[in-house]
C-alpha positions as CSV (number, residue, x, y, z in Angstrom):
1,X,-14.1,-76.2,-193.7
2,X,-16.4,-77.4,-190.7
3,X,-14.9,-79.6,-188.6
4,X,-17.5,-82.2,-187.2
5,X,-16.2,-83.8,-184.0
6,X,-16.7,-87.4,-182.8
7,X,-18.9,-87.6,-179.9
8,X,-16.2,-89.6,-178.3
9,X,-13.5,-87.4,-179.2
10,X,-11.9,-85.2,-176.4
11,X,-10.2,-81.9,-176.0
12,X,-7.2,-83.9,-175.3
13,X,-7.6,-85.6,-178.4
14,X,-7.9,-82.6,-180.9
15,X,-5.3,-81.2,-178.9
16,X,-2.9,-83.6,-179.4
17,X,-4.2,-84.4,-183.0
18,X,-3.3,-82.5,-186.4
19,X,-2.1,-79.3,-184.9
20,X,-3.9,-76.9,-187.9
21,X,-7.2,-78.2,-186.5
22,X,-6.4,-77.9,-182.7
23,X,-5.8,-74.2,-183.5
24,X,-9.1,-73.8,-185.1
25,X,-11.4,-75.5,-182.7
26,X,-9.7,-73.1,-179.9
27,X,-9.3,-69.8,-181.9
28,X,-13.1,-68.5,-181.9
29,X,-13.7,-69.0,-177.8
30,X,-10.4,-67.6,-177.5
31,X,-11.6,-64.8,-179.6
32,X,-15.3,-64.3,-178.5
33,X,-13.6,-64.7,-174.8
34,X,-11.2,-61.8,-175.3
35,X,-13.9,-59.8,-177.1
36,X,-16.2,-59.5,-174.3
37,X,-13.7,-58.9,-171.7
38,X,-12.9,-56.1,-174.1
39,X,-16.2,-54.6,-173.9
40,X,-16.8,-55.3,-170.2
41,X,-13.6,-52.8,-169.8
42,X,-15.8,-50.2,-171.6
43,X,-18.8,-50.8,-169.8
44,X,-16.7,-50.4,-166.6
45,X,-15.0,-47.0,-167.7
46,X,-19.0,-45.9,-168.4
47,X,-19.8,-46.6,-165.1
48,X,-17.7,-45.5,-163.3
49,X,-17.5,-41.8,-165.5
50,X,-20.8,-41.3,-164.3
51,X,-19.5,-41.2,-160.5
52,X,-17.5,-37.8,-161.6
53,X,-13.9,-36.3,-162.4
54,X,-12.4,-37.5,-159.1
55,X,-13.5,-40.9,-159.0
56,X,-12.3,-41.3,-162.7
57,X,-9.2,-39.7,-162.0
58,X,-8.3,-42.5,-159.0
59,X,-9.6,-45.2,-161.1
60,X,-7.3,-44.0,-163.6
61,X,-4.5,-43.3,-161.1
62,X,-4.2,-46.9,-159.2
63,X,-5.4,-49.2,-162.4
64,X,-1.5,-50.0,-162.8
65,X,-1.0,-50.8,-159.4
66,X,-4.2,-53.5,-160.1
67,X,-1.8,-54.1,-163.0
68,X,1.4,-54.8,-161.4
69,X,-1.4,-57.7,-159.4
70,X,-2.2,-59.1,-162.6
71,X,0.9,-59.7,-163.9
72,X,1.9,-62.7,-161.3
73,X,-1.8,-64.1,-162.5
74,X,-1.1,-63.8,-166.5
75,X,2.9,-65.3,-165.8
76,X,1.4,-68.5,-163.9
77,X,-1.7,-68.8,-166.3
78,X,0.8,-68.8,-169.1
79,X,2.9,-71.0,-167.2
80,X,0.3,-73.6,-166.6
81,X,-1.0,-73.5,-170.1
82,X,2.8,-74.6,-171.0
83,X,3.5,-77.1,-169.0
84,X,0.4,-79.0,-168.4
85,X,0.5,-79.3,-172.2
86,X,4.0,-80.5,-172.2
87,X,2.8,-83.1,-169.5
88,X,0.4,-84.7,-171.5
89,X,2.0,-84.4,-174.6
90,X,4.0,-86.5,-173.3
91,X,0.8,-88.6,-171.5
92,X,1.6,-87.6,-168.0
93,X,-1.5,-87.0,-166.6
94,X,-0.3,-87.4,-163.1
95,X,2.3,-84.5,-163.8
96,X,-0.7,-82.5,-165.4
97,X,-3.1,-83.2,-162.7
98,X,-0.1,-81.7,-160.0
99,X,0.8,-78.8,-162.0
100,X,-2.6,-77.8,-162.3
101,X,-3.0,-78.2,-158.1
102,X,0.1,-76.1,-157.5
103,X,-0.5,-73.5,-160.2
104,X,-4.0,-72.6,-157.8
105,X,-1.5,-72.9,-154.7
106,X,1.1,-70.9,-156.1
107,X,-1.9,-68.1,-157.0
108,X,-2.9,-68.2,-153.6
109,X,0.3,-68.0,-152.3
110,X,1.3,-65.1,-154.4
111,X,-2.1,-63.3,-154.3
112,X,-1.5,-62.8,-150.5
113,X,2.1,-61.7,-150.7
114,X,0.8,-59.1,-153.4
115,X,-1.5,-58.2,-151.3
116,X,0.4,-57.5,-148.2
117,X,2.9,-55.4,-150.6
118,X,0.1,-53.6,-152.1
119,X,-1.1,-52.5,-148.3
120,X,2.4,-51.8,-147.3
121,X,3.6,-49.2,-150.5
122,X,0.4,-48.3,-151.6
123,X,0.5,-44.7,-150.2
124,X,4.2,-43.9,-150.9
125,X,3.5,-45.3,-154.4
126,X,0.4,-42.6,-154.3
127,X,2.6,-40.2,-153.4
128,X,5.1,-40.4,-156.0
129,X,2.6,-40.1,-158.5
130,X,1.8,-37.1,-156.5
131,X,-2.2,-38.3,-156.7
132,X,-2.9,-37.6,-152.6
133,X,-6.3,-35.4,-153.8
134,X,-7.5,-39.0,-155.2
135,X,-5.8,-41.2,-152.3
136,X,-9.1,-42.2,-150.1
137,X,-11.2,-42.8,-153.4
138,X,-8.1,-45.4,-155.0
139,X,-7.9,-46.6,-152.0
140,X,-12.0,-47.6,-151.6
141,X,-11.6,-49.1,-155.4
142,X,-8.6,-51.7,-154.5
143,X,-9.6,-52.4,-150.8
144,X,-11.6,-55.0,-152.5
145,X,-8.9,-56.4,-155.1
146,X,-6.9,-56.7,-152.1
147,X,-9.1,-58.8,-149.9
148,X,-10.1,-60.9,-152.4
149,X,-6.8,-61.0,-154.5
150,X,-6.5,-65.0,-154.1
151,X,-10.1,-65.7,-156.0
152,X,-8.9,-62.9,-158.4
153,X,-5.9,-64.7,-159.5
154,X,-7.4,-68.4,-159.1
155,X,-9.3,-67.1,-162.0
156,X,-7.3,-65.9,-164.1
157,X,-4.9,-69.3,-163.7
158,X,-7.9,-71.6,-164.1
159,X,-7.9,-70.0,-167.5
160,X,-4.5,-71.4,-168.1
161,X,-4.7,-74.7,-167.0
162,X,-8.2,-75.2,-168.7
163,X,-6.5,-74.1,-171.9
164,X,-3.7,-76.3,-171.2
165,X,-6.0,-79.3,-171.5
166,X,-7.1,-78.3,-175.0
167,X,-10.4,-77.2,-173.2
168,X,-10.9,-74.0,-175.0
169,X,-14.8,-73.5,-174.2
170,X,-14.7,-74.7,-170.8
171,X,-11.9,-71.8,-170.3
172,X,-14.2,-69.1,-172.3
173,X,-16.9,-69.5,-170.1
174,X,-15.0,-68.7,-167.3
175,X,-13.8,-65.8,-168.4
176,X,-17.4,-64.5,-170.0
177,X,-18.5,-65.2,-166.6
178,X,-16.4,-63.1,-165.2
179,X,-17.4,-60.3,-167.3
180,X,-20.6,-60.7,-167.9
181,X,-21.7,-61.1,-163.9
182,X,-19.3,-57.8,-163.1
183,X,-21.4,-56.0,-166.0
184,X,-24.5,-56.9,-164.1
185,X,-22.8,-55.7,-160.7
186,X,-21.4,-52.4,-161.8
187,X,-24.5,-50.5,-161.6
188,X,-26.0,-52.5,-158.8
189,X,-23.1,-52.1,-156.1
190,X,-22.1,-48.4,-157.7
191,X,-25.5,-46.7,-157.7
192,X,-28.1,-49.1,-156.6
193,X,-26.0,-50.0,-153.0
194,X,-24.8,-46.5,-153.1
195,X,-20.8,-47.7,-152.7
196,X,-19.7,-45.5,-155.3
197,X,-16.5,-46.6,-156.7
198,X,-15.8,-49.0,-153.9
199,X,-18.7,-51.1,-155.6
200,X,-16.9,-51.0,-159.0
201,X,-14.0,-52.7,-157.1
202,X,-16.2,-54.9,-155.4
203,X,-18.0,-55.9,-158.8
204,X,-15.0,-57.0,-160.6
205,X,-13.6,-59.3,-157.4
206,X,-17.2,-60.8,-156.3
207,X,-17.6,-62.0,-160.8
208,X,-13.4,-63.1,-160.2
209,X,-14.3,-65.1,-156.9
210,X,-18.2,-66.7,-158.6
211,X,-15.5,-67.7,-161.9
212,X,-12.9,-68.9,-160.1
213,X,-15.7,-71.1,-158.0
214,X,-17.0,-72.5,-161.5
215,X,-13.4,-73.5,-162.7
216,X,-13.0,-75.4,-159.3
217,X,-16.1,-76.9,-159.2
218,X,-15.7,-78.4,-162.7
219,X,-12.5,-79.8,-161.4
220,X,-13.6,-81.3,-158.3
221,X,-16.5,-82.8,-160.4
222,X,-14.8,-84.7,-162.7
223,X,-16.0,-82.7,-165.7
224,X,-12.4,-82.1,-166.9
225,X,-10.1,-84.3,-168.3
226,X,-7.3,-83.5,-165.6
227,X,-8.9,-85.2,-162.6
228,X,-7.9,-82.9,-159.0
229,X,-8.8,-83.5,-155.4
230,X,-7.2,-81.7,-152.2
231,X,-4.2,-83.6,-152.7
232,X,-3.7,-82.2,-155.8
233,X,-3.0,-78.6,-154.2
234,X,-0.4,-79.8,-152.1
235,X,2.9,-77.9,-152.2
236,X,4.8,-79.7,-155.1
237,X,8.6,-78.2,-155.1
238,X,9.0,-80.0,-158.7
239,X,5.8,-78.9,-160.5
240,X,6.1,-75.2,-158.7
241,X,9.8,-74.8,-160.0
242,X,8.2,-76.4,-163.7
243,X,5.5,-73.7,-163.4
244,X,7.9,-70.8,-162.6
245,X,10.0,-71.6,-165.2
246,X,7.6,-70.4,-167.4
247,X,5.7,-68.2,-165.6
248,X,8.3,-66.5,-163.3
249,X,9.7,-64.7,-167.1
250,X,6.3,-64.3,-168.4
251,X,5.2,-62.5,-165.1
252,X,8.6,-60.4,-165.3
253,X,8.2,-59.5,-168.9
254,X,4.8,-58.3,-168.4
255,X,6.3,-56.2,-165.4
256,X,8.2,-55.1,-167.4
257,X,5.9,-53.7,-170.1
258,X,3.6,-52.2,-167.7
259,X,6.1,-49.9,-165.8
260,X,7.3,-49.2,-169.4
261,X,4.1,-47.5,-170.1
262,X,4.1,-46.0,-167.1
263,X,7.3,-44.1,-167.5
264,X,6.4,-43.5,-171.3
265,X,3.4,-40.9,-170.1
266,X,5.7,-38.4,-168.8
267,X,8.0,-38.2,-171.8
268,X,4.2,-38.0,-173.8
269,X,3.2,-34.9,-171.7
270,X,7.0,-33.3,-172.3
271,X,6.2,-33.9,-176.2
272,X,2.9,-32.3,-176.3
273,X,1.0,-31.9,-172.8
274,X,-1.8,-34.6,-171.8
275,X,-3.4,-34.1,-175.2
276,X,-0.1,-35.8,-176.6
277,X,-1.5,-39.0,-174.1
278,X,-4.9,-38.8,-175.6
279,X,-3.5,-38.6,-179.1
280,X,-1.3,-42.6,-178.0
281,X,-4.1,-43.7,-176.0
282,X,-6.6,-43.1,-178.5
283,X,-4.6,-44.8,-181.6
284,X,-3.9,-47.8,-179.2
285,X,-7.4,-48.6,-178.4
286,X,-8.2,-49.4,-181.6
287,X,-5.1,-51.2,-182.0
288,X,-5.9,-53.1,-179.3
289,X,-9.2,-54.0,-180.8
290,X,-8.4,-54.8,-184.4
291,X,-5.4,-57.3,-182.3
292,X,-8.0,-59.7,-180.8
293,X,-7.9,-62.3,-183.5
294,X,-4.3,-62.4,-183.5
295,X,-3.9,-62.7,-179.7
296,X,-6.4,-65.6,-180.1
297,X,-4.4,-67.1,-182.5
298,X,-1.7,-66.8,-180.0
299,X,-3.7,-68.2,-177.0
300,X,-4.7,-71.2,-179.0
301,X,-0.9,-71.8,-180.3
302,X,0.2,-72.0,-176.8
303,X,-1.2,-75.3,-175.6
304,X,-1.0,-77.2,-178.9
305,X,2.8,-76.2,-179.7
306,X,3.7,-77.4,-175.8
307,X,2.0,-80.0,-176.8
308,X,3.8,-81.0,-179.4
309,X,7.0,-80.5,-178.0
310,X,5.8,-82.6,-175.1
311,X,5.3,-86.0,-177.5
312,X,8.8,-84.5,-179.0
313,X,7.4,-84.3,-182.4
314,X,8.9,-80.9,-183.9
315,X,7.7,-80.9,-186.9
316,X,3.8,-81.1,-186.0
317,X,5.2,-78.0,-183.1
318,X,6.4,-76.1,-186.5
319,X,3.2,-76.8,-188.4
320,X,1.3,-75.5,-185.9
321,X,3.9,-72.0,-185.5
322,X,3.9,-71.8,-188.9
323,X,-0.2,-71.9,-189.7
324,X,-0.7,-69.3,-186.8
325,X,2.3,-67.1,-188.2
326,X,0.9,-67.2,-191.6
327,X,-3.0,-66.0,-190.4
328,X,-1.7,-63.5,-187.6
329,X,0.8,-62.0,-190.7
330,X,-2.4,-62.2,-193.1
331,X,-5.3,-60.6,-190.4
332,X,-2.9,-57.4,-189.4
333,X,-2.1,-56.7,-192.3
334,X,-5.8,-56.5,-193.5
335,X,-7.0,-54.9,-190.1
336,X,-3.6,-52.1,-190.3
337,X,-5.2,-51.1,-194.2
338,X,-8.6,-51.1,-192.6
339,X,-7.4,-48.6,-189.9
340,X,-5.3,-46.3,-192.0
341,X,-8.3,-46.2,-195.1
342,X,-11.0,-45.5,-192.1
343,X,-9.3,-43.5,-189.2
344,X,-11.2,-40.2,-190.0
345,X,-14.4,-41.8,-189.4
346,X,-13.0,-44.0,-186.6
347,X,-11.5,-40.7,-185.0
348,X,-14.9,-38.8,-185.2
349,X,-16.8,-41.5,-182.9
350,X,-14.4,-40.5,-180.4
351,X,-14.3,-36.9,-180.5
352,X,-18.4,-36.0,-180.7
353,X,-18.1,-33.5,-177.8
354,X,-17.4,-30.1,-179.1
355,X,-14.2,-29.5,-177.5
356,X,-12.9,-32.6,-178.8
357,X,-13.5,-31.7,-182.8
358,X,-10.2,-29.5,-183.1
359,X,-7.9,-32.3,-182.1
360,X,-9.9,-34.8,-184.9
361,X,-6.7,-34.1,-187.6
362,X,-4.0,-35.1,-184.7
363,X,-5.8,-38.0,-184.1
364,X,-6.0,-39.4,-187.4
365,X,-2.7,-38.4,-188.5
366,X,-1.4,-40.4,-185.3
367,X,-3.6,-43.8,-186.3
368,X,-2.5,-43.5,-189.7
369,X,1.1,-43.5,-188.6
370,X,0.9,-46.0,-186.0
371,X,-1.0,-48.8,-188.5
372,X,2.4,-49.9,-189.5
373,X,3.3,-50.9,-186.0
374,X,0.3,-53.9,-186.2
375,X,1.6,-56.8,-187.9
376,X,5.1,-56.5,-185.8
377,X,3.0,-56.2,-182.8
378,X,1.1,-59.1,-183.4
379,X,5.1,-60.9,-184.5
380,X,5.8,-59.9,-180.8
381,X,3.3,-61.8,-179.7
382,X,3.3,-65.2,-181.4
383,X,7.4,-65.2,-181.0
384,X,7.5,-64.6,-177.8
385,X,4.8,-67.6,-176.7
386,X,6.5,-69.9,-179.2
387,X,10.2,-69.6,-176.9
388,X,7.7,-70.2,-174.0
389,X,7.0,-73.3,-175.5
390,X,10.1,-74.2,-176.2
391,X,10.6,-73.3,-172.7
392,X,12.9,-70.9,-173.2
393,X,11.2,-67.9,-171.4
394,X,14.0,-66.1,-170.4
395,X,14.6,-64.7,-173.7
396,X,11.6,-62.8,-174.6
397,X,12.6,-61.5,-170.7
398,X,15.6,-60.5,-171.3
399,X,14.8,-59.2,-174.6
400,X,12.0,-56.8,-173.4
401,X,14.5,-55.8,-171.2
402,X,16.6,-54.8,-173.7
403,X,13.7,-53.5,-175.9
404,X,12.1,-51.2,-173.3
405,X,15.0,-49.4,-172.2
406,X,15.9,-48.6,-176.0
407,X,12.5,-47.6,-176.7
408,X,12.7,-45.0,-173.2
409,X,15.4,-43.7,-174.1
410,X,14.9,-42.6,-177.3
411,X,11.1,-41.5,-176.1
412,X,13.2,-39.3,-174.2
413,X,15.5,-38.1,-177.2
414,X,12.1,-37.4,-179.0
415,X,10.6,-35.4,-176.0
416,X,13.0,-33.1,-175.5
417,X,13.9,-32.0,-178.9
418,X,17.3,-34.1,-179.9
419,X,16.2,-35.7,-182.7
420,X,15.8,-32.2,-184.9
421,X,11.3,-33.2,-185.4
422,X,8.8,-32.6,-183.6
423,X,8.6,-34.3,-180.3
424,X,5.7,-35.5,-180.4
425,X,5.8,-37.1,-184.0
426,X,9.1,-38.4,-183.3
427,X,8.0,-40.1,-180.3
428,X,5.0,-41.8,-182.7
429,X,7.7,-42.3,-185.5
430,X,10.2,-44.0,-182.4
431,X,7.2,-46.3,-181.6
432,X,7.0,-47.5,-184.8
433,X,10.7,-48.1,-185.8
434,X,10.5,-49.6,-182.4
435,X,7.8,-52.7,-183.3
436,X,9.2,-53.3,-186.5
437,X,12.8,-53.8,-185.0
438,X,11.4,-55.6,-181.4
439,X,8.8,-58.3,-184.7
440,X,11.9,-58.9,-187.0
441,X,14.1,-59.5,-183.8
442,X,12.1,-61.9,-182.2
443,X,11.5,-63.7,-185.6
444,X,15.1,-63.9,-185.8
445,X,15.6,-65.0,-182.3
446,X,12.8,-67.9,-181.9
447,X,14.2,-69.3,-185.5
448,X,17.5,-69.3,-183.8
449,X,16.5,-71.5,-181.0
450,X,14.2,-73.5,-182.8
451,X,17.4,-74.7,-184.8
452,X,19.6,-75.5,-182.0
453,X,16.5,-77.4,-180.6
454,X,16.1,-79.5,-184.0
455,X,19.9,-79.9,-184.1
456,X,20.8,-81.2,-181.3
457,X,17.9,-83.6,-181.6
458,X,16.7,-82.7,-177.8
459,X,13.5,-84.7,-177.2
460,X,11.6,-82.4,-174.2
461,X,11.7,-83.1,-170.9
462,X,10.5,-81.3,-167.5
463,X,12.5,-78.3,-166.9
């Protein structure tokens, strides 16, 4: 049903409103948002192909050390989202208006400390990986993540705290800006300056820094409902510690995932040789893609759950859990059918080149396997961001802990012939046994908390 908003009705409003509705007026610039980012990461890998093999290969080679950047920017923009919610669900828009300050200044802070680590163990971490014939071209791609790390970061946090004000379009144009101005760079600064891969980094920091600038402008404007000035970004020891809270576990747990999928590649190439990575990489790209409605559904339960929990009204937080648990459930399952009934003509779109054709049958059996996985990966999810706002973040930390070893260690079984199948199958058949315990786990742990909360009849207040 359209939804036909009162010209003098606010994000804040719907945000605070009938939680069903604040989900739906965020869910499709959520979505479009995280479907264009999607294809800007295409457009980038086209690029940048056309520079050659070695240039690829040390794009390839330092993207998770970009990564391990990134993850202090996701934990504070999740943290943000959180808490400035929480502070005006509880009408605090002083709080709000300092959290938001001191999420930029913790960004900056921690975009410079990055940095400095990144310059200091970048070439031991290049040679561990043993990647010194692709050193001076990874090193030309981050040089400019590096010096421009804090507008990298700002960006993705002003994200979080415009989502945390309800103000879901305001916080999809930023991110569309982003992508759409580093999709117009690529070719410009890669071919047209003549920088090479250097320009590709350059690109993607110089449409960061342009985003960042339009989230800070609309602050300092007054075109947002959380009203900053330079005071506002004045070290706060409270807000930081309420931020952190949140975000500190978020940023771990993401750590956390990416060295996981680090490590998992060399069990892969033990299974079956880099083709066995193609055959996992391949699957998850499409997994990826089928999951953007449900990670929208999770970006848009964030804010109005903390909400919720912020005007202490649990039941409207579980309304709002339980409508996104119900669509995320309902859209994998139809999207894990879709994949499994379509993976041979899925498959051939990726292997048109000749000397791709003969792995075609490895490929599909591998999607058709892995479909299962989707609606527990989407459970994963949604579980894990409603203990973040119930502020209980340490959980889905300590659980991925616990999930990721587990999950190694029996890649490890797999790869080296223990388990009595073949390795490679049994590390697909791990993976999937692995998402359906880490969903149903989560389930059970989030309902767990979520009782003691309603028990003990806790009415929220700042961590």
């Amino acid at each position: 049903m359209v939804q036909i908003l009162r010209k003098d009705e606010s994000d804040v409003d719907i945000l605070l409103g009938e939680p069903k509705r604040a989900i739906r007026s965020m869910v499709i610039p959520f979505l479009v948002a995280l479907a264009v980012v999607e294809i800007n990461q295409f457009v980038d890998t086209y690029w940048v192909s056309g520079l050659g093999t070695t240039d690829a290969e040390a794009v390839s080679t330092v993207i998770p050390i970009y990564g391990l950047m990134m993850c202090v920017g996701l934990g504070l923009s999740i943290g943000a989202t959180t808490t400035i919610s929480f502070a005006l669900g509880q009408s605090d828009k002083e709080r709000a208006r300092r959290l938001a300050g001191n999420s930029v200044t913790l960004g900056i802070i921690l975009a410079i400390v990055t940095s400095i680590l990144i310059v200091i163990f970048f070439n031991p971490i290049i040679d561990m990986m043993g990647a010194g014939s692709v050193r001076s071209e990874g090193w030309s791609y981050m040089l400019p993540y590096i010096i421009l790390s804090p507008a990298i970061l700002v960006y993705t946090i002003i994200g979080g705290t415009l989502r945390g004000e309800g103000a879901a379009r305001k916080s999809t144009i930023v991110q569309i800006s982003a992508a759409l101005i580093n999709m117009a760079l690529d070719p410009v600064l890669i071919y047209g300056c003549g920088m090479g891969v250097m320009g590709a980094g350059l690109a993607t920091a110089l449409s960061s820094l342009f985003a960042a600038l339009l989230g800070l402008y609309w602050y300092f404007s007054g075109k947002t409902m959380i009203k900053v000035s330079g005071t506002s970004f004045r070290f706060d020891k409270e807000a930081s510690r309420e931020i952190l809270g949140v975000g500190g576990p978020k940023t771990v747990q993401t750590l956390i995932s990416n060295a996981t999928d680090i490590i998992q590649r060399v069990f892969l190439i033990v299974a079956g040789g880099t083709a066995a990575v193609m055959y996992y990489n391949y699957a998850w790209r499409y997994i990826g893609l089928v999951g953007l409605p449900s990670r929208a559904l999770d970006s848009a339960m964030i804010p109005v759950c903390s909400a919720a929990y912020g005007q202490s009204d649990l039941e409207k937080m579980r309304e709002g859990y339980w409508y996104t648990f119900k669509l995320v459930v309902l859209i994998s399952a139809i999207a894990a059918v879709f994949l499994f009934v379509f993976a041979d003509p899925l498959m051939q779109i990726l292997t048109q080149e000749e000397s791709m054709r003969h792995h075609l049958e490895a490929l599909v059996w591998t999607i058709r396997v892995s479909v299962v996985l989707i609606p527990f990966f989407a459970l994963m999810g949604i579980e894990a961001s409603m203990l973040q706002a119930m502020k209980k973040a340490k959980i889905p930390m300590y659980f991925y802990m616990l999930w990721g070893f587990i999950k190694l260690a029996l890649y490890a079984l797999a790869a080296y012939g223990y388990l009595g199948v073949d390795p490679f199958e049994g590390i697909i058949y791990i993976m999937v046994g692995m998402h359906v315990f880490g969903g149903l786990a989560l389930v059970y742990l989030e309902r767990a908390e979520f009782k003691k909360l309603k028990a003990s009849g806790q009415s929220a207040a700042p961590s």
